[in-house]
N, C-alpha and C positions, 0 to 999 in steps of 0.2 A: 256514641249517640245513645242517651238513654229514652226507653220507652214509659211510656204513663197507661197504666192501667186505669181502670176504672173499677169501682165496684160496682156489683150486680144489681142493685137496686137503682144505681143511677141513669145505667144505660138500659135500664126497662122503663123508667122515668121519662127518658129525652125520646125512646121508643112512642109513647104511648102521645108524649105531646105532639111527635110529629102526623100520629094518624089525627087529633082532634086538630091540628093545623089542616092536613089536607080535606077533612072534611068540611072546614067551616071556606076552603076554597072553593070548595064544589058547591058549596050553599050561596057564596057569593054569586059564583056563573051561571047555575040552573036555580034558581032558589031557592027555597025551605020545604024540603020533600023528602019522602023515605027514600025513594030512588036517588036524590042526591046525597044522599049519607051514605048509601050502601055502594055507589060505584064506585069511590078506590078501591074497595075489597072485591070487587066483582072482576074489575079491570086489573089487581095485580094476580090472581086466581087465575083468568085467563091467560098470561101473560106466563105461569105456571104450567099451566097445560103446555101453552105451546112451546117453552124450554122442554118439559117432559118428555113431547113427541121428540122434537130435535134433538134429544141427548139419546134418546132409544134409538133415533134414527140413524146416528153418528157413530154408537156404539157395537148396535147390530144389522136392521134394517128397517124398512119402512112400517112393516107390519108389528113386527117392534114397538117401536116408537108408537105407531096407532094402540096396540093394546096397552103401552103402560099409560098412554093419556085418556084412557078411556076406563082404565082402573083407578086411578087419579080421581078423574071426575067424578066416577060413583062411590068415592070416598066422604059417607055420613060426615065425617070431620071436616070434612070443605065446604061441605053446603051450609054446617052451625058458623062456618070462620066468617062467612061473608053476611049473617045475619047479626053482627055487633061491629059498632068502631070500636076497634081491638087492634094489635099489631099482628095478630097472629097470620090472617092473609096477608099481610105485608110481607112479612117476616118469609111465610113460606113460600110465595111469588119471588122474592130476590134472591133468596137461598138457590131456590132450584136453577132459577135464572146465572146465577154467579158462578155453578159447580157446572152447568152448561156449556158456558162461554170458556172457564179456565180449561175442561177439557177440550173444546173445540180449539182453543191455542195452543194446546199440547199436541195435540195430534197433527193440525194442518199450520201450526207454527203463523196464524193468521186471526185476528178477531171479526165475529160477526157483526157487532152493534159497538166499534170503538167507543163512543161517546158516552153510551150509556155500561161499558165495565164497570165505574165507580159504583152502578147503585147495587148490584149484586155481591 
């Protein structure tokens, strides 16, 4: 089976088109507002956090898990991620999301959100 790479430029490309798709879905549903451009990146951030906690959680414990999503959050770099349609909240919401879940199935040999492994 041979694999197909991609170059970097191309999958920063199909990147960036997919956040001005999801925004101009959001513009459809709620209409033409700041708040609807800015909540994919608010809602994949969130989404961030809470893998965050659940991988502190899963890793060590509760309190864990509370302080790295709360160092997360007061991270200057997240609050600039969610003021541009950019990929970069995307990016970092399924990243942390996907490194979550793969160890949550290493460990408990079980996934949390079957349906949604693909987007991480």
């Amino acid at each position: 089976m041979r694999t197909i790479s991609l170059p970097t430029k191309i999958v920063l490309l199909l990147l960036a088109a997919a956040a001005l798709f999801l925004s101009a879905l959001s513009f459809k549903i709620f209409g033409v507002s700041t708040v609807a451009c800015k909540l994919q990146s608010l809602l994949a951030m969130f989404l961030g956090f809470y893998a965050t906690y659940r991988l502190g959680e899963l890793l060590f414990d509760k309190l864990t898990g509370r302080l790295a999503a709360c160092m997360l959050c007061s991270c200057e770099a997240f609050i600039f991620f969610t003021n541009d349609v950019r990929t970069d909240a995307l990016l970092a919401g399924a990243v942390i999301f996907g490194i979550w879940q793969v160890t949550a199935f290493l460990k408990t040999n079980k996934t949390v959100f079957s349906s949604a492994d693909s987007a991480g």
